[in-house]
N, C-alpha and C positions, 0 to 999 in steps of 0.2 A: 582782495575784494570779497565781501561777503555774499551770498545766497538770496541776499534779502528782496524781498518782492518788488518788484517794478513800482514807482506811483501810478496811479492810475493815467495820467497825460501818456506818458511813455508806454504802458501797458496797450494802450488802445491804440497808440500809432503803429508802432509793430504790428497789430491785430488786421489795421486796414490797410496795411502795406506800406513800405519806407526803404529809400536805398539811400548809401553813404557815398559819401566822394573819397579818396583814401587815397593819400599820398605813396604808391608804391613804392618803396626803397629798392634799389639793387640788390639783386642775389637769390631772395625766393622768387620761385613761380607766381604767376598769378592765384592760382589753385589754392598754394600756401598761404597766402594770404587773406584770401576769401574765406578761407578755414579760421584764421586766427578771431578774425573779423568774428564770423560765428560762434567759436567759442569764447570771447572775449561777450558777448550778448546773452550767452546760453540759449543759442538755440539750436534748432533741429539743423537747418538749411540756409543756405544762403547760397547765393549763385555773381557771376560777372559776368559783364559784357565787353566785350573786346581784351584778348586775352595780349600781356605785354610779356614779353621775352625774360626769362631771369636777370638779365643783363640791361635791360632797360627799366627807368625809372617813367614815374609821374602818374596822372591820372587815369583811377580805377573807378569804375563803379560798380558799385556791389550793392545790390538787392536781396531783399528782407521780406517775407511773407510772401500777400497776393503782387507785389512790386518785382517780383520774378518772371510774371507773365509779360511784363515791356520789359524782356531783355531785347524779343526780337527788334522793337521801337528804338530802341538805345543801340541797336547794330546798324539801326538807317543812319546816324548821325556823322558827318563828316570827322574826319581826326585835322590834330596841330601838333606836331611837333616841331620841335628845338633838335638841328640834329649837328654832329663832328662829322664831316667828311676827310678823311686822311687819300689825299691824292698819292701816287706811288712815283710820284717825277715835278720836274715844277712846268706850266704853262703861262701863257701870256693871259693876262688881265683878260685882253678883247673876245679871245678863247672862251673861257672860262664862264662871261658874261652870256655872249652868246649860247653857249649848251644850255646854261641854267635857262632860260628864255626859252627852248625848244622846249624842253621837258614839261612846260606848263600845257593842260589842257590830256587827252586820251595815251596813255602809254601800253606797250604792252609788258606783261612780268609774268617772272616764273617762278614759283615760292621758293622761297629756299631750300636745299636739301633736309634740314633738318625744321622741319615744320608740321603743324596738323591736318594739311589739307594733302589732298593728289597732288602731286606737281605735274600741273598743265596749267598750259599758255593761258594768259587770262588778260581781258583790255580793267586796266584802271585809271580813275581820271586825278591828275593832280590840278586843284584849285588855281591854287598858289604858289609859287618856287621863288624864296626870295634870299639870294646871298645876301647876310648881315655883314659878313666880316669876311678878312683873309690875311693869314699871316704864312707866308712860307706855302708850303702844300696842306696846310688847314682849312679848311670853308665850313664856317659857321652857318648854317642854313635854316630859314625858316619855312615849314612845309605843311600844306591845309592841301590835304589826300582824302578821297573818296574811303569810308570803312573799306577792309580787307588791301588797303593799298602795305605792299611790302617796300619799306623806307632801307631795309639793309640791301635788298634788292637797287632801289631807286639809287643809292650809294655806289655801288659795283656798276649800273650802266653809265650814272654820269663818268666816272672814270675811264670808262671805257671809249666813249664818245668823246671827249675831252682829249684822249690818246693817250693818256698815260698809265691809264690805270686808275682805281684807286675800293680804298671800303669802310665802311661806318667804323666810326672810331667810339663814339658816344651817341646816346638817345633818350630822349625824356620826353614822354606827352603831354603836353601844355592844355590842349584844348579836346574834348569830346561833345561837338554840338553846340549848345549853348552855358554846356559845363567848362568853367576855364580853372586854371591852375592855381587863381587866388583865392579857391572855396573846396580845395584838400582838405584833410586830413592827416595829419602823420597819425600811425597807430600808439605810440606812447599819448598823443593827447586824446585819442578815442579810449583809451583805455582808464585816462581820468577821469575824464567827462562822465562815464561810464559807472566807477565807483563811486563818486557824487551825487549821481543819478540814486543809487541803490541806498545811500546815504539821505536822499529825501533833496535833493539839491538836483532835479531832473532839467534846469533851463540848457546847461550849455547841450547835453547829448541831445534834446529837442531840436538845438538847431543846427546838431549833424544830421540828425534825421530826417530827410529831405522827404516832403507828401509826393505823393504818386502823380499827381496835377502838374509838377514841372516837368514832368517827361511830355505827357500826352497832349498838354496845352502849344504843343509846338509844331501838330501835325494839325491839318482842317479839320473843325467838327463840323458833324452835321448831326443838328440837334432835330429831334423826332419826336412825336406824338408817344402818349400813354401808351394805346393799345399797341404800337411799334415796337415802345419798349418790352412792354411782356413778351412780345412773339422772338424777338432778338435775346433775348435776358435766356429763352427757353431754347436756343439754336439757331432759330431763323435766319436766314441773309434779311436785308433790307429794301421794299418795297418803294416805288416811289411815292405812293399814296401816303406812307407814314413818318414823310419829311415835314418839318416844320421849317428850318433855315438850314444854312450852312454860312462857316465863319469867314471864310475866303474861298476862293478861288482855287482850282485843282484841276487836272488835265485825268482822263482815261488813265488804270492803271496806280492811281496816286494811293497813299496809306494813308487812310481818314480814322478817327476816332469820331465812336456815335452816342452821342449823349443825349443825356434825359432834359426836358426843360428847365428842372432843376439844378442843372449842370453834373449830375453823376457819369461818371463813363459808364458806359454797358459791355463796350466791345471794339475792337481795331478791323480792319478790313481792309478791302482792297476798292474803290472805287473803279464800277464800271461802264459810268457816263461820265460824261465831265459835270463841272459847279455848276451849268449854266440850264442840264436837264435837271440835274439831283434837283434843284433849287425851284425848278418848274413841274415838280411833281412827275414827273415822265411815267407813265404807265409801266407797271413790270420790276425789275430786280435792279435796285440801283446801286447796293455795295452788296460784293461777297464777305461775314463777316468769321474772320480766321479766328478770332478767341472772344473767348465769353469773359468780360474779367467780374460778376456780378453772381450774388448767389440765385438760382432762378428762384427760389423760393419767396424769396420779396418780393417777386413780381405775379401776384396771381394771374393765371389765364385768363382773358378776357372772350375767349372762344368756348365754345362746346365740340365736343367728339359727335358725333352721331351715332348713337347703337348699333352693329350691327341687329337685324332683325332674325329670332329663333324661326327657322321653318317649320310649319306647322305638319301634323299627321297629313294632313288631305295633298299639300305640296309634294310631301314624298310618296305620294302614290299608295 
């Protein structure tokens, strides 16, 4: 692959932010991978969301530029895997059905020993727990877990509960949110895509290069007035006076994105009314907003400072 300059289409995508879907292989880290990714682009940085076990395959997502700042957004999203559960004895069907069936809904787990976080007790929720298959002491399982749910974990209780024993045998993430396993990447095709791209033939890496819009379009906006946006664009939280709509519906607490009438995002947050005041203009501070994702510079001040006043000789006596 040569050096050669981006086209312009792909020059500017990168510029305003862009993350990949990427088929992780077994064996490197996530880390390694996020790396290859980056050097494979020539760039400075890249970053991922939800990090997968050396040992586990599937779905990565890996951000590029300002698309670094919704990692935290890309951490709210539920997970799917495909997983082997090797039981350590055999049980009866009715067994079996029954545990899977408990385990749906609030669990509690303990990370594994060899993992990034503290090990301490922590409640996570599983979705969905669905035996596809069984041969022998195998159960083929399909599992839609809350982020940060540990599946090598969820493996080792069902066995245990079950009475036999048992622990992940295999793992592949199928699903991150509304990202699914049929809009991967392996890196041998990012890597062509890629050369073609540098070659003047930029269509197919354009459409690994996913806009920053499919992340943020999946949480409520609440779209807001001009002078809103400047004061948000420049730090602000969010006023109810400088709400214009909101796109759904959202309880206290929810992670809203705030966009301009033009549909630009500004910023993510935390709403701290529900939809029903944001939307009724409620006097006072209606979302705390945690990141700015906009340059403030495009947005001029619509305020004035007010001078302080020099005190005169005769003031100071």
């Amino acid at each position: 692959m040569t050096d050669a300059p981006w086209p312009p289409e792909v020059a500017r995508r990168l510029a305003e932010g862009a993350f990949l879907l990427v088929d992780k292989p077994r064996g490197p880290s996530s880390h390694q991978v996020t790396a290859w990714v980056r050097d494979l682009l020539g760039l400075e940085k890249t970053g991922h969301a939800g990090t997968l076990d050396p040992n586990v395959s599937g779905v990565l997502w890996v951000g590029v530029g300002p698309a670094l700042k919704l990692i935290p957004l890309v951490l709210e999203f539920p997970k799917r895997y495909i997983a082997i559960v090797h039981l350590h004895g055999s049980a009866p069907d009715a067994t079996i059905a029954r545990v899977v069936a408990e385990f749906e809904g609030p669990v509690y787990q303990l990370p594994p020993v060899r993992s990034a976080v503290k090990r301490e007790r922590r409640v996570r929720t599983i979705h969905r727990l669905t035996l596809l298959e069984r041969e022998e002491t195998e159960l083929l399982l399909d599992v839609s877990a809350e982020s940060g749910t540990y599946v090598r974990t969820l493996a080792v209780d069902l066995g245990e509960a079950i009475g036999v024993g048992g622990h992940m045998e295999e793992l592949r993430r199928v699903g991150t949110g509304p990202f699914q396993e049929s809009s991967v990447v392996p890196l041998t095709r990012l890597a062509d895509a890629i050369a073609r791209a540098r070659e003047g033939a930029p269509t197919e890496l354009l459409a690994l290069l996913h806009p920053m819009v499919e992340v943020w379009r999946e949480f409520p906006l609440v779209v807001v007035r001009d002078g809103a946006a400047a004061a948000v664009a420049h730090g602000a939280d969010l006023a109810g006076g400088g709400v214009v709509s909101v796109s759904r519906s959202f309880s206290v607490g929810a992670t809203v994105a705030v966009v301009t009438g033009r549909g630009e995002l500004l910023a993510t947050g935390e709403a701290l009314r529900d939809s029903t005041e944001v939307a009724g203009h409620h006097a006072g501070w209606v979302v705390d907003c945690h990141r700015v994702l906009v340059d403030p510079l495009r947005f001029p001040p619509t305020w004035r400072s007010t001078p302080t006043p020099t005190p005169s000789a005769e003031s100071l006596g």
